[in-house]
C-alpha angles and dihedrals in degrees: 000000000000097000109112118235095274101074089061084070132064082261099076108132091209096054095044118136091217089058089081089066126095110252121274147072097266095044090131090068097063107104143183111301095259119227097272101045085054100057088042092056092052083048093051097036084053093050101042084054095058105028108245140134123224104262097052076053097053090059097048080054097055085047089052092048102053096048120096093240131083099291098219084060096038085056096052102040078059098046091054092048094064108126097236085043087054088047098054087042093055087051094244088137142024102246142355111266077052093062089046086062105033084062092046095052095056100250098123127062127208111214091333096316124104114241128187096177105116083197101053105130118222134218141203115295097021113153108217104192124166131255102277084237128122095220087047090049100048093047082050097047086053091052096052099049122197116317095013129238127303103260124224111250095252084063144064133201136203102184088181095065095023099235128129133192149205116227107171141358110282116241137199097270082065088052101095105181110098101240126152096228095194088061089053096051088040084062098043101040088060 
């Protein structure tokens, strides 16, 4: 009802075929990802998620090769292990790149021992507590809100005493972004 009387006609901007296009003059040469560009793409979303460079993956690759389990889920059972991975899981901090920081500054304890490694992998049974600091345990508090997040199965979480710990391994099924492993271990076997 609003539409001029343009749009009666084949002239109609809105209708348009080429409108389906990217923008662009040269919007015909794009082309398909290739095979390679999409397994590249799983490598570097699962990289940018949990903060690491490449080399720091590698490694966690080679990790991942050499156990006896399926090595897409070995990877990323290391990857979600990661200490400042644990600590925005357990809701100790707000994001991800918070939690980096919040381990490399000393406010969180591993079975009584500060730690300020981002990449120290925990294991079962692995007691996270905060900093006894007043200043540690009121960034912390903030953090929390006011219930508290809900916790991944593999942890467990006391917000009263702000303590957190690991119960079991986690597994694929925890692992909640949605990432085709096999094209990652296609890309990096290579």
């Amino acid at each position: 009802m609003l539409k001029g009387a343009r749009c009666e006609t084949a002239k109609c901007a809105m209708e348009r075929q080429w409108r389906s296009m990217p923008p662009g003059m040269h919007a015909w040469r794009r082309r398909k990802s290739g095979d390679y560009a999409v397994r590249l793409r799983e490598k570097q979303k699962v990289k940018r998620y949990y903060g690491v460079f490449d080399r720091q993956f590698m490694e966690y690759f080679h990790k991942a090769e050499r156990s006896k389990t399926n090595t897409g889920d070995a990877l990323l059972s290391l990857l979600e292990r990661r200490l400042d991975n644990v600590v925005w899981k357990l809701g100790f901090a707000p994001s991800t790149k918070a939690s980096r920081v919040t381990v490399a500054h000393g406010h969180i304890y591993v079975n009584g021992r500060r730690l300020n490694r981002p990449g120290y992998q925990v294991n079962q049974g692995d007691r996270i507590t905060v900093k006894p600091s007043e200043r540690s345990q009121k960034f912390i508090r903030a953090a929390l809100g006011d219930g508290g997040p809900t916790v991944q199965p593999w942890l467990q979480l006391d917000a009263q005493r702000l303590e957190g710990s690991v119960t079991a391994l986690p597994t694929r099924e925890d692992v909640q972004i949605p990432v085709e492993e096999q094209l990652i271990i296609e890309m990096c076997s290579r």
